[in-house]
C-alpha positions as CSV (number, residue, x, y, z in Angstrom):
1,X,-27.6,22.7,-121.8
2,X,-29.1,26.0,-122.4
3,X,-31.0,25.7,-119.1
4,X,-27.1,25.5,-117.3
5,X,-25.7,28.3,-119.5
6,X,-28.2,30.7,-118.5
7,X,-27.7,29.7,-115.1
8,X,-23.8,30.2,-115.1
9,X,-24.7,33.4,-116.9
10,X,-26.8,34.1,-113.4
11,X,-25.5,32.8,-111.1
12,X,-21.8,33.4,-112.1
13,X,-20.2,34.1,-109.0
14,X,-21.3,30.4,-107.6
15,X,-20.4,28.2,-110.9
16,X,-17.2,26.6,-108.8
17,X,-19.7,25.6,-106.1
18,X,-22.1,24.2,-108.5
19,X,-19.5,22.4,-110.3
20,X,-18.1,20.9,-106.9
21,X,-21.7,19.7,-106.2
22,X,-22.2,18.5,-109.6
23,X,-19.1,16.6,-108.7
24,X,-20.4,15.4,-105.2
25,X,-23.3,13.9,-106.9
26,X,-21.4,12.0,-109.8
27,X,-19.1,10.9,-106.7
28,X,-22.2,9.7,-104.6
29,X,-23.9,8.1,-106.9
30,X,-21.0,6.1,-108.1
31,X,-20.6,4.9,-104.7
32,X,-24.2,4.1,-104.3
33,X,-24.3,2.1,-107.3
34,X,-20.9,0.4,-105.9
35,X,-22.5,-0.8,-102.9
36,X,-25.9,-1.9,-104.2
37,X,-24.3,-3.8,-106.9
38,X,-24.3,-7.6,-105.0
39,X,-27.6,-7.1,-104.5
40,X,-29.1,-5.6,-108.2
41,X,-26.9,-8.2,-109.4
42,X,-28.5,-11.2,-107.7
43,X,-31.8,-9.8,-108.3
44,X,-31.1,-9.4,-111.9
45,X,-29.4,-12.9,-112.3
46,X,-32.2,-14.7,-110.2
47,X,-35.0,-13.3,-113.0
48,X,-37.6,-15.2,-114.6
49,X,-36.2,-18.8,-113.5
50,X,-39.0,-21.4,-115.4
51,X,-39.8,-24.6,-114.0
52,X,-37.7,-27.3,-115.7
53,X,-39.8,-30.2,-113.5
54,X,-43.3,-28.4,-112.8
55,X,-45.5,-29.2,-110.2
56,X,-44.5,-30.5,-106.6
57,X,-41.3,-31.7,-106.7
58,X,-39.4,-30.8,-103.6
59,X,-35.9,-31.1,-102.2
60,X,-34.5,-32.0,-105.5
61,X,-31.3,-34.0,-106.0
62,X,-29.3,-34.6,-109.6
63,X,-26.6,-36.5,-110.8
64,X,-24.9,-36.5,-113.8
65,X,-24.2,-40.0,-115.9
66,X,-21.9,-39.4,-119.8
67,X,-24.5,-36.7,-121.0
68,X,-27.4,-38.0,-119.0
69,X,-28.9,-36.0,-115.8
70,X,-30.7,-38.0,-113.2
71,X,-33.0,-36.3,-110.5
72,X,-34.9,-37.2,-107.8
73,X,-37.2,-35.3,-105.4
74,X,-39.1,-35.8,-102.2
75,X,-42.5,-37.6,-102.9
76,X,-44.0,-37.3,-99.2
77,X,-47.1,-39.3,-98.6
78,X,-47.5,-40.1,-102.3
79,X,-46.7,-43.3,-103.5
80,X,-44.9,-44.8,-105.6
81,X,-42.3,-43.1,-103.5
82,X,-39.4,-40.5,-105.0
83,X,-39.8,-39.9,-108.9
84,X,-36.9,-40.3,-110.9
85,X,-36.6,-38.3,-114.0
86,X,-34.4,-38.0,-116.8
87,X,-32.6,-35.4,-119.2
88,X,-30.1,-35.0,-121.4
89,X,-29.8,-30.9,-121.3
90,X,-31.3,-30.1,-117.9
91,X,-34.5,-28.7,-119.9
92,X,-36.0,-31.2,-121.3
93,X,-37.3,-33.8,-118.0
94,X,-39.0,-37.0,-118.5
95,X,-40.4,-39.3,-115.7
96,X,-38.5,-42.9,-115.9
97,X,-39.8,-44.1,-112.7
98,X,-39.6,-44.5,-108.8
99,X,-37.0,-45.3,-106.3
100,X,-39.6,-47.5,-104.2
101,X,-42.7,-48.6,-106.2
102,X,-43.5,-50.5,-103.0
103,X,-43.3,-49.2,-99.1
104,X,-40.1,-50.1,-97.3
105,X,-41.5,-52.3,-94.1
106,X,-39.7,-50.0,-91.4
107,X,-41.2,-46.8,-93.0
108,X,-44.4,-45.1,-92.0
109,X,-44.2,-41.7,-94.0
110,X,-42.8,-38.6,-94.8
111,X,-40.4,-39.5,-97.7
112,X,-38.4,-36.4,-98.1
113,X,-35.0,-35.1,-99.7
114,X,-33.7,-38.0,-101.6
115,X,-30.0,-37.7,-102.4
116,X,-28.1,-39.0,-105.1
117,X,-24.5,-41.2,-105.3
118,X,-22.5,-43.5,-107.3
119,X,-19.9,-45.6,-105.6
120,X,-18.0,-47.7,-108.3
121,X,-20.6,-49.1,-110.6
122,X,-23.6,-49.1,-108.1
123,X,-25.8,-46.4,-107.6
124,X,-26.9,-45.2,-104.5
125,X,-29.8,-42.4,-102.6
126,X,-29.7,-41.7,-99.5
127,X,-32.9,-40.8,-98.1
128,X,-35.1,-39.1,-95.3
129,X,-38.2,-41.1,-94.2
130,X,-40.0,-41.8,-90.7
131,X,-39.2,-44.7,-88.8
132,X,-42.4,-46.5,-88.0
133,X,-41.6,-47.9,-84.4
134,X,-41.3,-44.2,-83.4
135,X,-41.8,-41.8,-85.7
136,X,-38.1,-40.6,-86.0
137,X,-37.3,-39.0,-89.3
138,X,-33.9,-41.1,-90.1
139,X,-31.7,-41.1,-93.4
140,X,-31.9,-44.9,-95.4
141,X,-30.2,-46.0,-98.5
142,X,-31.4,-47.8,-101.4
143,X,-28.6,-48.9,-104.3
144,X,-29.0,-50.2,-108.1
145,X,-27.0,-50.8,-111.0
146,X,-29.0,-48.4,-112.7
147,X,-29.3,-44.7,-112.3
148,X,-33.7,-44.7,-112.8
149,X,-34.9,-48.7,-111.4
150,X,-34.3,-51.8,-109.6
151,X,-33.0,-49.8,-106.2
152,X,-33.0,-52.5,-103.2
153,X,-33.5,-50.9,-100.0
154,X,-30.8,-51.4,-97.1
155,X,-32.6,-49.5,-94.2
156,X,-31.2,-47.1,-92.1
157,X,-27.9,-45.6,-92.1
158,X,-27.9,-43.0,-89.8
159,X,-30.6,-42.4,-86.6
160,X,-29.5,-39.6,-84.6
161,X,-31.1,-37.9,-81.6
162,X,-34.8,-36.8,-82.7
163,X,-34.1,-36.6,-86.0
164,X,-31.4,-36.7,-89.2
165,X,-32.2,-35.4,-92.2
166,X,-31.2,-34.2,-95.5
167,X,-28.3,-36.4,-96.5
168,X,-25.1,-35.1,-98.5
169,X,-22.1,-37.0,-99.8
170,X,-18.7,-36.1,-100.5
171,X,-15.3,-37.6,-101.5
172,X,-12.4,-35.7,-99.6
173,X,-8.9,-37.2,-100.7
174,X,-10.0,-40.9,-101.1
175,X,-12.3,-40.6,-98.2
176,X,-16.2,-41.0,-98.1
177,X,-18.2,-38.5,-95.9
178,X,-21.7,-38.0,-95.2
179,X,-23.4,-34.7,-94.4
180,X,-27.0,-34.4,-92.5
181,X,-29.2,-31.5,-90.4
182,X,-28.9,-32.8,-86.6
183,X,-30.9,-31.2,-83.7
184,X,-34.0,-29.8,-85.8
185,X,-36.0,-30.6,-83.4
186,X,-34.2,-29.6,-80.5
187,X,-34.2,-26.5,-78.3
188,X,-30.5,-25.6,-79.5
189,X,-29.2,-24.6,-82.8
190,X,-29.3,-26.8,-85.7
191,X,-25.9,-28.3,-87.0
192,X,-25.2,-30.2,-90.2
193,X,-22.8,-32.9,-88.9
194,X,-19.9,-34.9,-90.5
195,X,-19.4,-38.6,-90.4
196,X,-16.8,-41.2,-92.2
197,X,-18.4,-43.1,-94.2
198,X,-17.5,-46.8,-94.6
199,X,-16.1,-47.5,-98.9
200,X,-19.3,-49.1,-99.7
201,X,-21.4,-46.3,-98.4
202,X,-23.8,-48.3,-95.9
203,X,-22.3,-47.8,-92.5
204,X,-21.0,-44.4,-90.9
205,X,-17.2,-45.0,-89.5
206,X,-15.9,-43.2,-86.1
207,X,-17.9,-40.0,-84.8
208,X,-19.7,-37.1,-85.8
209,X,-18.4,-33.7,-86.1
210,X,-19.9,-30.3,-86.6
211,X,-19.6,-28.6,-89.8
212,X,-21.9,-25.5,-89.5
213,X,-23.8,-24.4,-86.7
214,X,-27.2,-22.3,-86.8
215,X,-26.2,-19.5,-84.3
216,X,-28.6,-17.2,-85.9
217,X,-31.4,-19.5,-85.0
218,X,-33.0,-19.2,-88.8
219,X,-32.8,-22.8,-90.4
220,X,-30.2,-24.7,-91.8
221,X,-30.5,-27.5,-93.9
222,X,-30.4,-28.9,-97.7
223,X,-26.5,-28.4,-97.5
224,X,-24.7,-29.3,-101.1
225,X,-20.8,-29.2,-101.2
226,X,-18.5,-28.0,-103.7
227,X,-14.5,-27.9,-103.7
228,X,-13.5,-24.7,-106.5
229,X,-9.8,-23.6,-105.8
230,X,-9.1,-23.4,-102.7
231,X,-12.3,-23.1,-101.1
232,X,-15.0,-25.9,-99.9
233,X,-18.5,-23.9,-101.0
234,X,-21.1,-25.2,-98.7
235,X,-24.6,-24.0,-99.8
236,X,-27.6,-24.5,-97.4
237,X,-30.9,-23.1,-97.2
238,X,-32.6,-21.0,-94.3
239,X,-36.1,-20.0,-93.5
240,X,-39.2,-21.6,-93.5
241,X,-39.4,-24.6,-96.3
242,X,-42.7,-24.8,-96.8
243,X,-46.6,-23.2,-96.8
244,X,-47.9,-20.0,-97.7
245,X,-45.9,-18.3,-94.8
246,X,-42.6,-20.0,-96.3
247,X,-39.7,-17.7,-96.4
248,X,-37.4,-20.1,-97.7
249,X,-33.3,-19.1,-99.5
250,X,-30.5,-20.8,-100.5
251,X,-27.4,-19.0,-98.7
252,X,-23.4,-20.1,-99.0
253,X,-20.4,-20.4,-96.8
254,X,-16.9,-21.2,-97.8
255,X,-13.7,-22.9,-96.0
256,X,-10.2,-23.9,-97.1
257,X,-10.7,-26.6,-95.1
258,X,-13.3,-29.6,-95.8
259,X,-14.6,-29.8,-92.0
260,X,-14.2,-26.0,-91.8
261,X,-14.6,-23.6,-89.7
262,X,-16.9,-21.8,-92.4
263,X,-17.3,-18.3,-93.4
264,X,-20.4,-17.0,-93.9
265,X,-20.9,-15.1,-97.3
266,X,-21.7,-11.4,-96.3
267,X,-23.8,-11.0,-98.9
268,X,-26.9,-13.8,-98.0
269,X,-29.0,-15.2,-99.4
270,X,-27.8,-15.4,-103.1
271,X,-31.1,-17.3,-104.2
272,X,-34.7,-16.2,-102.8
273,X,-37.1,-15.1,-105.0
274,X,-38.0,-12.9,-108.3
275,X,-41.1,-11.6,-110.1
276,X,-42.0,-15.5,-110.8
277,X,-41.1,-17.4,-107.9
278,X,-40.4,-17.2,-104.3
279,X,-39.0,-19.2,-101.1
280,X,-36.2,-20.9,-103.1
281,X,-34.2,-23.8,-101.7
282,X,-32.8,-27.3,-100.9
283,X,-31.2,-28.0,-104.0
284,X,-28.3,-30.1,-105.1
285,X,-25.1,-29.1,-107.5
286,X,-23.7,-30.9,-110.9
287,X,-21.5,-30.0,-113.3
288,X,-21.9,-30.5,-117.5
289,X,-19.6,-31.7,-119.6
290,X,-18.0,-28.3,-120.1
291,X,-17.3,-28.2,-116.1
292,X,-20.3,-25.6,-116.0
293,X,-21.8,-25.6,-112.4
294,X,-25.7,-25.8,-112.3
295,X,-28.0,-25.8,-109.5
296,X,-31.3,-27.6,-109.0
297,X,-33.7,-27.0,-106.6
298,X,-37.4,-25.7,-105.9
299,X,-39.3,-23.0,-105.4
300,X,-43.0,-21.8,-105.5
301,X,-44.8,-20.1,-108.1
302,X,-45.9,-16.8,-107.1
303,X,-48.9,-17.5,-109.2
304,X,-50.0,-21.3,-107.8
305,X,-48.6,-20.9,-104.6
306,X,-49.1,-24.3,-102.7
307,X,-51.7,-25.5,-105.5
308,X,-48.8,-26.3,-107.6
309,X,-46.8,-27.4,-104.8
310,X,-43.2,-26.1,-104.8
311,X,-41.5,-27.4,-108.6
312,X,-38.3,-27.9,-109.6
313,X,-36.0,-25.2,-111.1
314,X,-32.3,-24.8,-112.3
315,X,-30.2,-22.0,-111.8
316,X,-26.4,-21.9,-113.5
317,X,-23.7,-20.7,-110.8
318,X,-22.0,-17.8,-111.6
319,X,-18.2,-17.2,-110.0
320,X,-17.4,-13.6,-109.1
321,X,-13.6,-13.1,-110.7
322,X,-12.6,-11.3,-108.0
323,X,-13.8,-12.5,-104.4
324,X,-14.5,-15.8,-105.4
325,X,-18.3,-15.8,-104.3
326,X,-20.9,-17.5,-106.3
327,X,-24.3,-15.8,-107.9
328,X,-27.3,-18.1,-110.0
329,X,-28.4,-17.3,-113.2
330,X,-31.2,-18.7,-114.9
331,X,-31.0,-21.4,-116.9
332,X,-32.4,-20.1,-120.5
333,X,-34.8,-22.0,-123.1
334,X,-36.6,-24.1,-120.8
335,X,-39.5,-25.5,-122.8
336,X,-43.1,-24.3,-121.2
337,X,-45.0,-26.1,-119.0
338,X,-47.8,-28.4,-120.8
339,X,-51.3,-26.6,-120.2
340,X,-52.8,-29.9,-121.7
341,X,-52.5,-33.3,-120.2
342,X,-54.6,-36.0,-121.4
343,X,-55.1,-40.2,-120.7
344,X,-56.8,-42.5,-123.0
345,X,-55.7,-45.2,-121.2
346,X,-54.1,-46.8,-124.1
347,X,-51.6,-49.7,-123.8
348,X,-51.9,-52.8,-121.5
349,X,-49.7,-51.1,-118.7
350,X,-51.0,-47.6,-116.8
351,X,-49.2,-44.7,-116.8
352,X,-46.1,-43.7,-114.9
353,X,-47.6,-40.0,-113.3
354,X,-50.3,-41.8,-111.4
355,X,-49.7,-41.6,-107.5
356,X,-51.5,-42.5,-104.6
357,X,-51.4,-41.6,-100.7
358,X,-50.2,-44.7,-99.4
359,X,-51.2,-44.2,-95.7
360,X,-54.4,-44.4,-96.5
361,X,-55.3,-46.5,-99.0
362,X,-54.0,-49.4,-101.5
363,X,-55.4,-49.0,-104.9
364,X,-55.7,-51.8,-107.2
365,X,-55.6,-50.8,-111.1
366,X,-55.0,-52.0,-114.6
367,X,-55.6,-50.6,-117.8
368,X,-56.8,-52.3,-121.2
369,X,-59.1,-51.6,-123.9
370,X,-58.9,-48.0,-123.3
371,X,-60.2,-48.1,-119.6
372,X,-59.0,-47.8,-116.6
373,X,-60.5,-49.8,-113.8
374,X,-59.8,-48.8,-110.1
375,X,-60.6,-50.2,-107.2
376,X,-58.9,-51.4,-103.7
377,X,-59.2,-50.6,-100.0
378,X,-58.4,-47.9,-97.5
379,X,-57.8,-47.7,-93.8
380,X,-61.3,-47.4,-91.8
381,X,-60.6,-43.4,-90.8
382,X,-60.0,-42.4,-94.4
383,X,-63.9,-40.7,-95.1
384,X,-62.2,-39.6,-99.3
385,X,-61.9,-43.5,-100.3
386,X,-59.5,-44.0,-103.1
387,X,-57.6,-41.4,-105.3
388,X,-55.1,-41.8,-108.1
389,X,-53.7,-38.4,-108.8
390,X,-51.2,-36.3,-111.1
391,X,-49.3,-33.5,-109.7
392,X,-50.5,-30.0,-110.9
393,X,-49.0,-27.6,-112.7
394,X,-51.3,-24.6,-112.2
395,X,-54.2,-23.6,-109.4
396,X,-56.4,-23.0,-112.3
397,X,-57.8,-26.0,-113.7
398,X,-60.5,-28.0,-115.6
399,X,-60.1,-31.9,-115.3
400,X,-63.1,-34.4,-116.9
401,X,-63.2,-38.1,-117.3
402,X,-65.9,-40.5,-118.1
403,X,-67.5,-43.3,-115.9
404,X,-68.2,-46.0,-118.1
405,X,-69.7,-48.6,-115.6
406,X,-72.5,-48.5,-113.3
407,X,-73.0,-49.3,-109.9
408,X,-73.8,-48.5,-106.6
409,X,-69.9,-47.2,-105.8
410,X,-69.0,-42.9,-106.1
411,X,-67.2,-43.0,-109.2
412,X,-65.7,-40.2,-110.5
413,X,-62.8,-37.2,-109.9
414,X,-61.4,-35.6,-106.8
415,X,-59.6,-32.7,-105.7
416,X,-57.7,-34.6,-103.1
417,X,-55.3,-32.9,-100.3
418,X,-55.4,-35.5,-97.7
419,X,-57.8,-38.4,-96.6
420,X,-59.6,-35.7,-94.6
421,X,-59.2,-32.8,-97.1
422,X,-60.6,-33.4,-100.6
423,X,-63.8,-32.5,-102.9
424,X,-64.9,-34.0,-106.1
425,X,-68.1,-35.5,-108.1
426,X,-68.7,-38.8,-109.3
427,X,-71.6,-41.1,-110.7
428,X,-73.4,-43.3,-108.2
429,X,-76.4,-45.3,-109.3
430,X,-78.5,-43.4,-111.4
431,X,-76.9,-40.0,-109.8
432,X,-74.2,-37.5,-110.2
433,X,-73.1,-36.7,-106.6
434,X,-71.3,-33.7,-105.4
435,X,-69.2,-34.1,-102.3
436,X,-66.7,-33.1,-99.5
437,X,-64.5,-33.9,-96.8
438,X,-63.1,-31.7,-94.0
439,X,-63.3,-31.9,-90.5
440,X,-63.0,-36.0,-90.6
441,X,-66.9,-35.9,-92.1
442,X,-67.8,-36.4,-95.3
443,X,-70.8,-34.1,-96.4
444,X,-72.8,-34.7,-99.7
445,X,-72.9,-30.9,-101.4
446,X,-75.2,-31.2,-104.3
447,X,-76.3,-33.7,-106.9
448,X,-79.0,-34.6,-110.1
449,X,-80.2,-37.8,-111.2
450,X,-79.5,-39.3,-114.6
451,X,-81.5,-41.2,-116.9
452,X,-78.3,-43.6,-118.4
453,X,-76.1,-43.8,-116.0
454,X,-73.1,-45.8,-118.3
455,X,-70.3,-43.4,-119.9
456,X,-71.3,-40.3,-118.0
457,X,-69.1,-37.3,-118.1
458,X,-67.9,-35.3,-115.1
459,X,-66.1,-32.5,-114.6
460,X,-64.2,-29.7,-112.0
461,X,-63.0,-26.5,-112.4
462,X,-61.2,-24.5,-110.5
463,X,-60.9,-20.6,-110.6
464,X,-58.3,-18.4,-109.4
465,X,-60.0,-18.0,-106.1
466,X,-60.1,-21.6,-105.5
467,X,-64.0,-21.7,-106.2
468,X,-64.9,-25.0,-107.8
469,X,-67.8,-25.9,-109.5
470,X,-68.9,-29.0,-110.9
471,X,-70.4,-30.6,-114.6
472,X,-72.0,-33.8,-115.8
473,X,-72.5,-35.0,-119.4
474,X,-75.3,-37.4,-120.0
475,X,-77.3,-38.5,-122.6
476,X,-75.8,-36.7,-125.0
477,X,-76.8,-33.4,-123.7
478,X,-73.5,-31.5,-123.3
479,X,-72.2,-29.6,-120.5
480,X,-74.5,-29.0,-117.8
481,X,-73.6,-27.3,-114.2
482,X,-74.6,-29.5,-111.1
483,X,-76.7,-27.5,-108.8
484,X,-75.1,-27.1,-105.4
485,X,-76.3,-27.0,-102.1
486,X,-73.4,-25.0,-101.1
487,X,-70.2,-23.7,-102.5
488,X,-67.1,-25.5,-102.2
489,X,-63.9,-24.1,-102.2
490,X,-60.5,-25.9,-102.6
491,X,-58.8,-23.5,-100.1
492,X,-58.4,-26.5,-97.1
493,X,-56.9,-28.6,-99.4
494,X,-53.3,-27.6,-99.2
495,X,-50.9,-29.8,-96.8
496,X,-48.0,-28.5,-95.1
497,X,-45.3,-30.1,-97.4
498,X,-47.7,-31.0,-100.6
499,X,-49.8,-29.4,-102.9
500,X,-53.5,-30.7,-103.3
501,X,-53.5,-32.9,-106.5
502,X,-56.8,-34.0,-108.9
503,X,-56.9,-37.3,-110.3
504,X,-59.4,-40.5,-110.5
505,X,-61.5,-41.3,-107.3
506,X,-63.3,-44.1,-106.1
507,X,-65.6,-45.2,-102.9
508,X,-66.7,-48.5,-102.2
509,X,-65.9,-52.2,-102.0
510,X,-63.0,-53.6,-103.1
511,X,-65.2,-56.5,-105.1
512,X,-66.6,-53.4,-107.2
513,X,-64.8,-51.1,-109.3
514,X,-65.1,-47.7,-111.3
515,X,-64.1,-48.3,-115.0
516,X,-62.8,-44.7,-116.5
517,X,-62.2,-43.4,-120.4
518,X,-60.9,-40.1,-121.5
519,X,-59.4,-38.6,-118.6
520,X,-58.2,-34.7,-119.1
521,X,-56.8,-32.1,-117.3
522,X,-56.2,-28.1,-119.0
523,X,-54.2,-26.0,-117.0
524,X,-55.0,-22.4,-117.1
C-alpha cells in the first residue's frame, strides 16, 4: 500500500492509466481462470484416487445386488479365470471366487473385460475370450443364480468380423441391447455397434447398428451407458490400454437418443491420470442406494507401473449443474493396501488368491497339515515348469517360503511373467539353485550346496530397480545371500496385458512333488 501511494504521489499524472491496467489485469485473469476451470477442476477432482482392488485387475465390471457390490475383472492367461469379488461399501473388497474355475472347451486364451447382468433372477457376464479354432477374440456368456459361483458357460454370443470385444448391456423401454468394439483390428475406424438382444440374453435379434465411430483414429472401447435426464451418457476409453507406453483415458459422449448420433464432450478426457496413477480406463458404472453414480475401473500406479499390473479404482461421478457434463471424484477412506500377506497353509481346502497360467501348465495341489503340496504337468515348450502365484501389490518385494521335502525336483519360488519369462530359487537335492528363463532357455544363475536339505528356507527380493537377489536358510543358520554367477533382473518379466506375479514353483515329474510351509510376501 505505501509502495502504490508513493507511486500515485509520482507518477500522478498517469494514476487513471494505472488504474485502467490494474483493471485489465483483474479482467484477464478472471477470464483466464474461467477458461482453465474444466480442466483444474478435473485435475483436482481426479487426485489421489487409492486402489479399492490392488494389483492386476483390469477392465473391471460391477454390479450392485440390495447393499452388496459385485465385480469382476479380466484375468488373462491366469486361471481360475475372472475373479469375483465382493463389497458392501465399494472400499472394503473381498475375493468370493471365479467365474470359470475350469477352461471353457472352445477357449484358448486371453480372458478379458468381463461384463456384468441380471435378467430376472439369473445372473449373467458376458465375456471376451479367444476362440480356439481360430484365434478370434469373441464375446461368450456364462449365467448363475448367484451373483459370485456356479456360472454355466453358454459359448458364444456374438463373433463378428476379426474380432468383438468389450461387451455392454442396456435396457431401453422394455428392450435388451448389447454394446461391443467392432473392427479393432481392421484398417478402418473402430465402432462400438448395437444389437437387439433376445429376453433371455443369449442370442442377438435383427442387425447391428453403429453407435460411435472412431473418426479420430485414437481407440474406442470399454463403453458404459447411462440414461440422466434427457441425455444417454456413453463413456468409453481411448489410447493405448496397456504397457509402459500406455496412454490410456476414459472420455464421454452424450445423445437424447439411445442409438444416437453422439456428441462428443468438448472437454476430453475427464479421467487420465494424477500424481498417483496414470492411463485410466475401461470401467463400468453403478449406482448406491442413495442413486449416487460411481465409477470403477483401472489404472496403473505411477509407482509399480506394470509390476503391479493395472488395479482397480473407484471414482464417484460428479454432474456439472449447469451443462450437464459429468467430472470423477475420488472415492474417500479407502482402506490401504496390505504390505503383509502371509500363507500357513492352514485348513484342508487352499486358498482362493492362488492362480496359475493355464496355457502352459495344469497344477495339481492340496493343502493339509500346514503344507502345501504341488505338483502336475506342463506343455513340452514351457522351460519355467509349474507356478502358483498371487497378484502383486507393489514392484518392491520380499517373498520366502520353506521346502519341507526332499528330492531330486527344483522346489521353491518364482518371479514368473510367462512360461518363457520368469526367475526364481528353489531346493534341489542337496542344493539351493538359482535360475532363469528368457529367450525360450532356461540358464542356471548361481547356487550352494546344503548339508540338510528338508525345511530349507528361500527367499527373493526385489528392489526398485528390479534387481533381485536371492537367500537360503539352512541349518539353522539364518539368512545367507546365494552367490550369483550373474545378476538377474526382473525387467523382461512384464507381459503386454499382465503384470509379472511371485508365487510357489515347481519343476519335475508329476509322480513327485514339492511340499511348502510358511509362505510370505512383504510389499515395500
Amino acid at each position: 500500500m505505501r509502495l502504490i501511494v508513493q507511486v500515485n504521489a509520482i507518477f500522478g499524472e498517469y494514476k487513471k492509466h494505472l488504474t485502467n491496467l490494474l483493471m485489465n489485469y483483474t479482467f484477464l485473469k478472471k477470464a483466464f481462470l474461467m477458461l482453465c476451470a474444466p480442466l483444474c477442476a478435473a485435475i483436482s477432482l481426479m487426485a489421489q484416487i487409492p486402489a479399492a482392488i490392488p494389483g492386476d485387475y483390469a477392465d473391471p465390471s460391477v454390479l450392485r445386488v440390495g447393499n452388496n457390490y459385485f465385480s469382476v475383472a479380466t484375468s488373462s492367461e491366469w486361471a481360475p479365470h475372472y475373479p469375483i469379488y465382493q463389497s458392501q461399501n465399494l472400499k472394503d473388497w473381498k475375493l468370493t471366487g471365479y467365474v470359470f474355475d475350469k477352461t471353457p472347451d472352445w477357449i484358448s486364451g486371453s480372458f478379458w473385460a468381463p461384463e456384468y447382468y441380471k435378467i430376472n433372477d439369473t445372473y449373467y457376464i458376458y465375456y471376451t475370450a479367444r476362440r480356439k479354432a481360430d484365434g478370434i477374440s469373441c464375446i461368450g456368456v456364462a449365467t448363475s443364480k448367484y451373483p459370485d459361483r456356479g456360472f454355466t458357460d453358454k459359448g458364444v454370443i456374438i463373433a463378428y468380423g476379426k474380432e468383438a470385444i468389450d461387451a455392454f448391456l442396456y435396457r431401453e423401454k422394455g428392450q435388451l441391447y448389447i454394446t461391443f468394439k467392432a473392427y479393432g483390428l481392421d484398417d478402418r475406424p473402430i465402432e462400438i455397434l448395437g444389437s437387439k438382444l433376445s429376453a433371455d440374453g443369449l442370442r442377438l435379434e435383427g442387425e447391428p447398428f453403429s453407435m460411435l465411430k472412431d473418426t479420430e483414429r485414437i481407440g474406442l472401447e470399454g463403453q458404459s451407458i447411462l440414461k440422466r435426464g434427457k441425455y444417454y451418457y456413453l463413456f468409453y476409453s481411448a489410447g493405448n490400454c496397456c504397457g509402459v507406453d500406455c496412454s490410456y483415458n476414459v472420455r464421454v459422449a452424450r445423445s437424447t437418443n439411445f442409438k444416437g448420433p453422439y456428441e462428443l464432450y468438448s472437454n476430453n478426457p475427464v479421467l487420465f491420470q494424477n500424481d498417483k496413477w496414470k492411463c485410466m480406463g475401461h470401467g463400468t458404472l453403478v449406482n448406491d442406494v442413495a442413486g449416487k453414480y460411481y465409477y470403477i475401473h483401472h489404472g496403473y500406479s505411477k509407482e509399480n507401473t506394470v509390476f503391479a499390473g493395472r488395479e482397480g479404482l473407484v471414482s464417484q461421478v460428479q454432474w456439472d449443474s449447469k451443462s450437464g457434463w459429468p467430472a470423477f471424484k475420488s472415492l474417500p477412506d479407502v482402506p490401504p493396501v496390505p504390505t503383509l500377506v502371509t500363507d500357513n497353509f492352514s485348513g484342508s481346502t487352499p486358498a482362493k488368491n492362488w492362480q496359475w497360467d493355464f496355457r502352459n501348465s495344469a497344477p495339481q495341489f492340496s493343502q493339509a497339515n500346514g503344507k502345501l503340496k504341488l505338483s502336475g504337468t506342463t506343455t513340452a515348450d514351457n522351460k519355467t515348469g509349474i507356478v502358483l502365484a498371487l497378484r502383486p501389490y507393489s514392484a518392491i518385494l520380499e517373498a520366502s517360503v520353506k521346502v519341507a521335502n526332499s528330492n531330486n525336483e527344483l522346489k521353491g519360488l518364482a518371479y514368473y511373467g510367462d512360461a518363457n519369462a520368469a526367475l526364481g530359487i528353489g531346493v534341489k537335492g542337496d542344493s539351493v539353485i538359482c535360475w532363469a528363463v528368457r529367450d525360450g532357455k532356461w540358464e542356471k544363475a548361481g547356487g550352494v550346496k546344503v548339508a540338510q536339505p528338508q525345511n530349507v528356507g528361500v527367499q527373493i527380493k526385489v528392489d526398485a530397480n528390479h534387481n533381485c537377489t536371492f537367500y537360503y536358510n539352512a541349518d539353522g543358520k539364518g539368512w545367507l545371500a546365494v552367490p550369483l554367477t550373474q545378476t538377474l533382473s526382473a525387467s523382461y518379466l512384464p507381459q503386454w496385458d499382465r503384470s509379472p506375479r511371485i508365487g510357489l514353483h515347481y519343476k519335475g515329474t508329476s509322480i513327485s512333488s514339492a511340499e511348502f510351509i510358511e509362505f510370505k510376501i512383504d510389499f515395500k
